[in-house]
C-alpha positions in Angstrom: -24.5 58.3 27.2 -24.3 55.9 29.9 -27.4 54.1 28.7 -26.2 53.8 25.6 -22.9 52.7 26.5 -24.9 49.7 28.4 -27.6 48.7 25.8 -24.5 48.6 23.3 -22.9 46.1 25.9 -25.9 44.5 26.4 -26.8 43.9 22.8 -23.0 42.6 22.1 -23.4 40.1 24.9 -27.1 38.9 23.3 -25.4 38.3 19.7 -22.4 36.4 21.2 -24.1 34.4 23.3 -26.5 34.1 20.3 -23.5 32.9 18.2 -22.0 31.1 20.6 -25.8 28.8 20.7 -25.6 28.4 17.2 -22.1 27.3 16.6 -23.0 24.6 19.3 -26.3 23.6 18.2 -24.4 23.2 14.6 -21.8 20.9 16.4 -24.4 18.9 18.3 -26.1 18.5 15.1 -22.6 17.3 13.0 -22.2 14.8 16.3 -25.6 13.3 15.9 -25.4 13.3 12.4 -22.0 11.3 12.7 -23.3 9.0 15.4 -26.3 7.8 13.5 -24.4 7.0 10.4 -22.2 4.9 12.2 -25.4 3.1 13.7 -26.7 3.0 10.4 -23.4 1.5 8.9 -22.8 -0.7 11.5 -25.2 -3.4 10.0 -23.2 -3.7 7.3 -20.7 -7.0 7.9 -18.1 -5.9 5.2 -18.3 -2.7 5.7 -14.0 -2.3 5.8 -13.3 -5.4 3.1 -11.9 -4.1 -0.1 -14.4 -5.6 -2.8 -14.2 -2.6 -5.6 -11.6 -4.8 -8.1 -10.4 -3.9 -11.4 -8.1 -5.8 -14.2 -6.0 -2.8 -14.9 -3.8 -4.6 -17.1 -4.1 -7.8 -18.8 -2.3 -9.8 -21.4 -1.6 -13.7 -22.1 1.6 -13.2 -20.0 0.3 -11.3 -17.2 -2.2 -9.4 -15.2 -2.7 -6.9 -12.6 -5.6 -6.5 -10.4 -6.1 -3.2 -8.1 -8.2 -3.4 -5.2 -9.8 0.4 -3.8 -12.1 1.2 -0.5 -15.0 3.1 -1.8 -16.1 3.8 1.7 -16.3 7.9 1.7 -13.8 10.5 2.8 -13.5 7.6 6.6 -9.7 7.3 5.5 -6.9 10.3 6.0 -5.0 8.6 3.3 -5.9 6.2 0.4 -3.9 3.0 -1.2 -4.6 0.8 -3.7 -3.6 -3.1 -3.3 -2.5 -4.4 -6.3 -2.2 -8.0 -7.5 0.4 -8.7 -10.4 0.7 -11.7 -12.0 3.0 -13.1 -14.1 4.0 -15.8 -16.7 7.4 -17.6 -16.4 10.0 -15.8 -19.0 7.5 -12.6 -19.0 7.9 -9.0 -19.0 6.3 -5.7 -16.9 8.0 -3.0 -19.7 9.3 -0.2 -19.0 7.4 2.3 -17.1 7.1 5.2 -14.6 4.1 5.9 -12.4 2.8 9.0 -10.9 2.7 7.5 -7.3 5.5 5.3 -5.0 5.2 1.7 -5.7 5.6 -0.8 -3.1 6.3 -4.3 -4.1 5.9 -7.4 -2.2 7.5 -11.1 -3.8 5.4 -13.5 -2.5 5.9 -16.5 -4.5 8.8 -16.6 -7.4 11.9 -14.5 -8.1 12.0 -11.2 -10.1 14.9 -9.3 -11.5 13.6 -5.5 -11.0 15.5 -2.9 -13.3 15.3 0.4 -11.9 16.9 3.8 -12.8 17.9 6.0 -9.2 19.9 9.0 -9.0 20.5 8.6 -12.9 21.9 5.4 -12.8 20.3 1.5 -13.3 20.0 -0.4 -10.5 19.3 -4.2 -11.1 18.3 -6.3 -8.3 17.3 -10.2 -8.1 14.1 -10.0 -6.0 13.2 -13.5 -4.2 10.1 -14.2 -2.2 9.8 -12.1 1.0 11.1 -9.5 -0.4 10.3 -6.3 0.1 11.2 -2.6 -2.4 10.1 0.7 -2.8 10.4 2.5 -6.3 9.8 6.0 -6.2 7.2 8.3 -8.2 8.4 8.9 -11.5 11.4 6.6 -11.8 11.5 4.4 -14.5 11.3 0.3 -14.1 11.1 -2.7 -15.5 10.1 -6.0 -14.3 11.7 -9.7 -15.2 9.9 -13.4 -13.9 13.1 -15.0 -14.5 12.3 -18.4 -13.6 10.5 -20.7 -16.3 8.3 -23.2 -14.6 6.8 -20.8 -11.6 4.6 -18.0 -11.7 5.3 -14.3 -10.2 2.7 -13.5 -7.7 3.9 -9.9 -6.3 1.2 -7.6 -3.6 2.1 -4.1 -3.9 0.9 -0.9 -2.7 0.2 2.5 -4.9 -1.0 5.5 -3.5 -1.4 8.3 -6.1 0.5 11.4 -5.6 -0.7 14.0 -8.1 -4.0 15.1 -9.3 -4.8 13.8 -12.5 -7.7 12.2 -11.6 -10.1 11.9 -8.4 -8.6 8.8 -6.6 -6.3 7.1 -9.1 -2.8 6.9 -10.2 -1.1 6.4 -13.6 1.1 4.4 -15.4 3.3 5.7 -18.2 4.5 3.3 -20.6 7.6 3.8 -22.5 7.2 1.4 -25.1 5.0 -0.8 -26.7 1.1 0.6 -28.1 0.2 2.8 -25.5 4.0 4.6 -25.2 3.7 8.0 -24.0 5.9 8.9 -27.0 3.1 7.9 -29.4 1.2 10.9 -28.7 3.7 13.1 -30.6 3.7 14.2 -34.3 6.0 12.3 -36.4 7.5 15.7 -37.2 8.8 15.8 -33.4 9.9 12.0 -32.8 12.1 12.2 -36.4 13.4 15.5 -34.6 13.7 14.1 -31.3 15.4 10.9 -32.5 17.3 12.2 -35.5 15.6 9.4 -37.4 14.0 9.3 -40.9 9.9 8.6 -41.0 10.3 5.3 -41.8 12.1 4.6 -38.9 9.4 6.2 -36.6 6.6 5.0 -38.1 8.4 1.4 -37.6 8.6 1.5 -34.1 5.6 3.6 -33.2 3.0 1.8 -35.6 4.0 -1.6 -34.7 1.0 -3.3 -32.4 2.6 -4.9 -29.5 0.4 -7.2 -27.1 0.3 -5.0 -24.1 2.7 -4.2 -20.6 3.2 -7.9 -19.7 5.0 -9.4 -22.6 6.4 -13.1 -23.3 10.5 -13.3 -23.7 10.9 -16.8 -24.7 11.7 -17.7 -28.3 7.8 -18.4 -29.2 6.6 -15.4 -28.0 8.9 -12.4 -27.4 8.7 -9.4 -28.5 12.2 -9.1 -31.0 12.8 -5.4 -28.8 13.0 -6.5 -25.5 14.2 -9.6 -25.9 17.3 -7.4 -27.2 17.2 -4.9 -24.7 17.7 -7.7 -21.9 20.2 -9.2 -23.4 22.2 -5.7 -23.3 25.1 -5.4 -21.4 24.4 -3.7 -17.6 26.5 -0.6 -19.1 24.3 -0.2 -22.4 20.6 -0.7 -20.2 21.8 2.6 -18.4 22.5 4.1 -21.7 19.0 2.7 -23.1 17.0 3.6 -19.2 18.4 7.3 -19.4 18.0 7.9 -22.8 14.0 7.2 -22.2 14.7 9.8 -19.1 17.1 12.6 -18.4 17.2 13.9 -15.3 19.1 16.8 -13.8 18.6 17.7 -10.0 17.6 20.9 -10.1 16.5 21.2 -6.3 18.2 19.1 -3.7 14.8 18.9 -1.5 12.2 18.5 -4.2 14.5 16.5 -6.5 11.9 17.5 -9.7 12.9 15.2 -12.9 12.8 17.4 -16.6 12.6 15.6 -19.5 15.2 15.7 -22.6 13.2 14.7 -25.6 16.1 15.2 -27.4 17.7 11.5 -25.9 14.4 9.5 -25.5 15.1 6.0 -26.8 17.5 6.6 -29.2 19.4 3.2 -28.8 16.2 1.5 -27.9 13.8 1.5 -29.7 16.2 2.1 -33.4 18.7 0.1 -32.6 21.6 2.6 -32.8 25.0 2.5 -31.1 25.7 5.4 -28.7 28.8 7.0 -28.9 29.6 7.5 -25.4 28.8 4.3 -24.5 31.0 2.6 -21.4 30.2 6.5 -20.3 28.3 5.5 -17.8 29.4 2.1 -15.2 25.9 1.5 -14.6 27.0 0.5 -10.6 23.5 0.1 -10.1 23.8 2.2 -6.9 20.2 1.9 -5.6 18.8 0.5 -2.4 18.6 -2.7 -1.3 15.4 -4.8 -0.7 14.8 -6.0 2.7 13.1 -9.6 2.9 10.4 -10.0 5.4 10.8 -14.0 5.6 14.1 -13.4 6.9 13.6 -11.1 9.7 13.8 -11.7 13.5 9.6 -11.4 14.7 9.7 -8.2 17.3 7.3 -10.3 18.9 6.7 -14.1 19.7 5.1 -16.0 22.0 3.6 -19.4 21.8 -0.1 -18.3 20.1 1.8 -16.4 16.8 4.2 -13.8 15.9 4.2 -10.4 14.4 7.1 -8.1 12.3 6.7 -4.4 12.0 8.8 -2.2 9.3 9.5 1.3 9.2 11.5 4.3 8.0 14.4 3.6 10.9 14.4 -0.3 9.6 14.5 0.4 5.6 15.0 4.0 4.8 13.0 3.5 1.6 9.7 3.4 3.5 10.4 7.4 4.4 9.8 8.2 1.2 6.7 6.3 0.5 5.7 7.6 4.2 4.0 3.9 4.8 4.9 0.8 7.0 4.8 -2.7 6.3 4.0 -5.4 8.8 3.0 -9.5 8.7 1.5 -11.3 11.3 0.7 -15.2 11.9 -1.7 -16.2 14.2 -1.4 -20.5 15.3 -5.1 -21.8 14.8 -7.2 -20.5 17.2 -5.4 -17.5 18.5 -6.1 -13.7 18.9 -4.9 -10.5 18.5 -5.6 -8.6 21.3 -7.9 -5.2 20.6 -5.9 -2.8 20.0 -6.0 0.7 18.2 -3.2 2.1 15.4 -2.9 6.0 17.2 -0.7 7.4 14.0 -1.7 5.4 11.0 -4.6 3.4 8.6 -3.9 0.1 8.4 -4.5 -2.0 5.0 -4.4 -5.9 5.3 -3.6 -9.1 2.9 -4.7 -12.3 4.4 -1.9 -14.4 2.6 -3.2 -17.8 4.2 -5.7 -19.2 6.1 -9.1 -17.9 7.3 -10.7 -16.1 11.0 -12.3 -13.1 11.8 -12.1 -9.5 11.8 -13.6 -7.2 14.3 -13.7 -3.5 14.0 -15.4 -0.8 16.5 -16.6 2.9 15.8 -15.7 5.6 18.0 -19.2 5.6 19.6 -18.6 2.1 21.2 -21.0 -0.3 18.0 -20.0 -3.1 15.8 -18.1 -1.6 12.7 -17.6 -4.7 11.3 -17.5 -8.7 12.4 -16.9 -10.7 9.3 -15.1 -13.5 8.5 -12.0 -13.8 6.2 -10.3 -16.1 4.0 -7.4 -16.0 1.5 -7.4 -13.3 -1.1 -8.9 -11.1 0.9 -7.8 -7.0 1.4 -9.0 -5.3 4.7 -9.0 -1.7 6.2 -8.9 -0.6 9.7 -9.3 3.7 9.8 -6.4 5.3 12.2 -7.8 4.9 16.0 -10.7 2.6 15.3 -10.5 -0.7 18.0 -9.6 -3.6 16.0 -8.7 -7.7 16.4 -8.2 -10.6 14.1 -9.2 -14.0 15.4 -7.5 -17.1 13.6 -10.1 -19.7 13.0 -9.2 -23.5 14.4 -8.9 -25.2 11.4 -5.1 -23.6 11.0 -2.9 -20.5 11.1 -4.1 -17.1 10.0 -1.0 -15.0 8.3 -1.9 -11.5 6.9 0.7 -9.3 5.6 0.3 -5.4 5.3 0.7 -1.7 5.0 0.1 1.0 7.0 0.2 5.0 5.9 3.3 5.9 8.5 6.5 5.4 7.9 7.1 6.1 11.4 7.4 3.8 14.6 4.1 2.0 15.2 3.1 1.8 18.7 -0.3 -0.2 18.9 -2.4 0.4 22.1 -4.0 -2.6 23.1 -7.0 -2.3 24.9 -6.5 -6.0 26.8 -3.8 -8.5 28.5 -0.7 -7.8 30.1 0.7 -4.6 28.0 -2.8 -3.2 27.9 -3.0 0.8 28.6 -6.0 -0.6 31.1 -3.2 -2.4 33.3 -1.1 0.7 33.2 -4.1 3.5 34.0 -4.9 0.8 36.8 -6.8 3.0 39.8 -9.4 4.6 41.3 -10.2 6.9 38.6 -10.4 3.9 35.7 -12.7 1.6 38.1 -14.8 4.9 38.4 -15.1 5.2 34.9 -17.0 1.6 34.5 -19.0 2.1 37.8 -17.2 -1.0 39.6 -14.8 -1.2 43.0 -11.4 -1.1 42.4 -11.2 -4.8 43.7 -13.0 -5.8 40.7 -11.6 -3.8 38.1 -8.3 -4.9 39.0 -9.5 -9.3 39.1 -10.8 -8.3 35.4 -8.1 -6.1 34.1 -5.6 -8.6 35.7 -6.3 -11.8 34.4 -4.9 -12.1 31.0 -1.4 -13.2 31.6 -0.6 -13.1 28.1 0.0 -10.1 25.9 -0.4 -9.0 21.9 -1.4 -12.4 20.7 -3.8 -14.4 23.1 -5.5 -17.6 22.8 -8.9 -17.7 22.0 -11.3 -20.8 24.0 -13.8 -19.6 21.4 -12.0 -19.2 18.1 -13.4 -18.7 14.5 -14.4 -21.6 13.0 -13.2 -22.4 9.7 -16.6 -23.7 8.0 -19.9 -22.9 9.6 -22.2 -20.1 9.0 -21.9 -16.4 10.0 -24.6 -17.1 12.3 -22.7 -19.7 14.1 -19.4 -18.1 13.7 -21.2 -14.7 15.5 -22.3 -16.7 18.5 -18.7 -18.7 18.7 -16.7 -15.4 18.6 
């Protein structure tokens, strides 16, 4: 029995241990397999610039162009960067999207229609501006002014699965309306409108989202519906939506097909109108160009927004940040510890560096205007302002929470602060030594660069320079 008892024990140990082998030899494996795709990757120069573009909407008054990584499951959360553009006296219709829209005004002004907490709110957005409209809320875009274009950056990061890696927007009028996928039986139901009616509004070809509104151009409809009174735009906004609060924490919007567009789209008075005051009770915006930089010194600046700041960015969960580097300056290396961070150089040109975990060259390219980067949560990162002039990049990031950068060098570097035996260990020098290194950058954040980016040599050059 005894024997028995022991080859039993003995066999139990051989299979753990056996297990135990495996599982490890699997891990090693993963490891290695991991480290030599980032060796293999790290040839590639553009490895983290968004290139993947697409003209998701395009009309004679406006377009809008998304930008999307294509660079494997690398990211714990993915955005697209959008580019809208606009015609002066144009229109973005009404709409609703699946995802949390974040809009940036860089150049123009907008007046942004928006319904929240069943009520419209109307805001004049001007340049610096910053607003979040939630998924499934509807909106409506204005370029107000008639000599300038509307160039707005925005951020969509889809929330529901209706399709790998992509978001959706639902039109509420003009050709592609959501409503025109119903039988004519329902809408004359839903309306309480003859067929002729219907098949008025829902036949007529209209010229896309981004619609003209001056007198040459517009679009009789909504031309009409801007010049509503504030009160009758709430009636019009909630009769496309309806929606009752069901649950307090997962505020779910049900639709009422019964009101959809009734005044709208057929032109009908509503007999409860002056019902609703339409105080327009929504958030503010908060404009970046007027903000105080957290941090200044005399090679740039840099703002950082989050969820304590505008309450807006909790429920998007992202952060919003813009930086200016004077020519020839640096960002010190530094890693983002809680969040991905997805940049918009808005002028100028420099560098971008990016490390892999396993200490090789994820990226060194150069980068101009126009162009959309991302850095993955914990990869070392800096951006290098070439010397022909400033570098200003503006931004999101996927936390909505404080972001405390570690920088890896100058005088708020983590090296300075785990100064001691055991760091000057870990590089194999004295402690003399490691200290004279560690200890002579005076400046923090934003340093100056003796061997800044160029602005118009080759990448060869620019590799040796940098």
């Amino acid at each position: 029995m005894r024997n028995r008892n022991t080859l039993l024990l003995l066999l139990l140990f051989i299979i753990c241990n056996g297990m135990a082998l495996t599982m490890g030899l699997v891990e090693y494996k993963e490891k290695r397999t991991v480290k030599e795709e980032w060796t293999s990757m790290s040839s590639e120069s553009s490895l983290f610039l968004m290139h993947d573009s697409k003209s998701v909407v395009k009309t004679e008054a406006g377009e809008m162009i998304m930008k999307n990584y294509g660079g494997g499951g690398i990211l714990e959360r993915r955005m697209h960067i959008g580019f809208i553009t606009m015609e002066p006296k144009s229109l973005f219709i009404p709409q609703y999207l699946d995802s949390n829209l974040a809009i940036f005004i860089r150049t123009g002004e907008a007046n942004l229609g928006v319904i929240y907490e069943n009520d419209l709110g109307e805001r004049r957005l001007k340049a610096g501006d910053v607003y979040i409209i939630p998924a499934g809320s509807p909106f409506y875009l204005v370029n107000v002014l008639e000599g300038q274009r509307l160039h707005i950056i925005c951020s969509i990061e889809s929330k529901e699965n209706l399709g790998a890696d992509s978001f959706h927007s639902f039109y509420l009028g003009g050709r592609d309306s959501v409503l025109s996928g119903f039988r004519s039986e329902i809408l004359e139901t839903a309306f309480n409108a003859s067929r002729t009616e219907v098949r008025k509004i829902f036949t007529k070809e209209v010229e896309g989202p981004i619609v003209y509104l001056d007198d040459s151009h517009a679009p009789t409809l909504w031309t009409k519906f801007l010049e509503l009174k504030k009160e009758d735009k709430v009636q019009h906004m909630k009769g496309m939506l309806q929606f009752d609060q069901e649950d307090e924490e997962e505020k779910q919007i049900s639709w009422s097909w019964k009101k959809v567009l009734a005044t709208l789209l057929l032109g009908r008075e509503r007999k409860n109108k002056g019902r609703v005051k339409g105080t327009g009770d929504s958030p503010d915006s908060v404009n970046l160009y007027n903000r105080k930089p957290d941090f200044r010194n005399n090679h740039g600046w840099s703002i950082a927004l989050d969820g304590r700041d505008y309450a807006p960015l909790k429920t998007a969960r992202i952060g919003i940040y813009h930086v200016n580097l004077t020519a020839g300056s640096m960002m010190a290396p530094h890693v983002n510890p809680i969040a991905t961070e997805y940049g918009i150089v808005l002028s100028g040109s420099g560098r971008i560096e990016i490390v892999f975990p396993n200490g090789t060259s994820a990226m060194n390219t150069k980068i101009k205007q126009g162009d959309v980067f991302v850095v993955p949560r914990y990869f070392p990162f800096c951006q290098i302002a070439s010397r022909n002039g400033p570098l200003e990049f503006f931004g999101f990031t996927t936390s909505a929470r404080r972001n405390r950068p570690q920088f890896l060098a100058g005088a708020a570097s983590i090296l300075r602060t785990m100064m001691g035996p055991e760091l000057a260990a870990a590089f194999g020098v004295t402690e003399d030594t490691m200290r004279r290194v560690v200890d002579g950058q005076h400046d923090a954040v934003i340093l100056a660069s003796p061997s800044a980016a160029p602005g118009n040599v080759d990448n060869k050059q620019m590799s040796m320079n940098v």
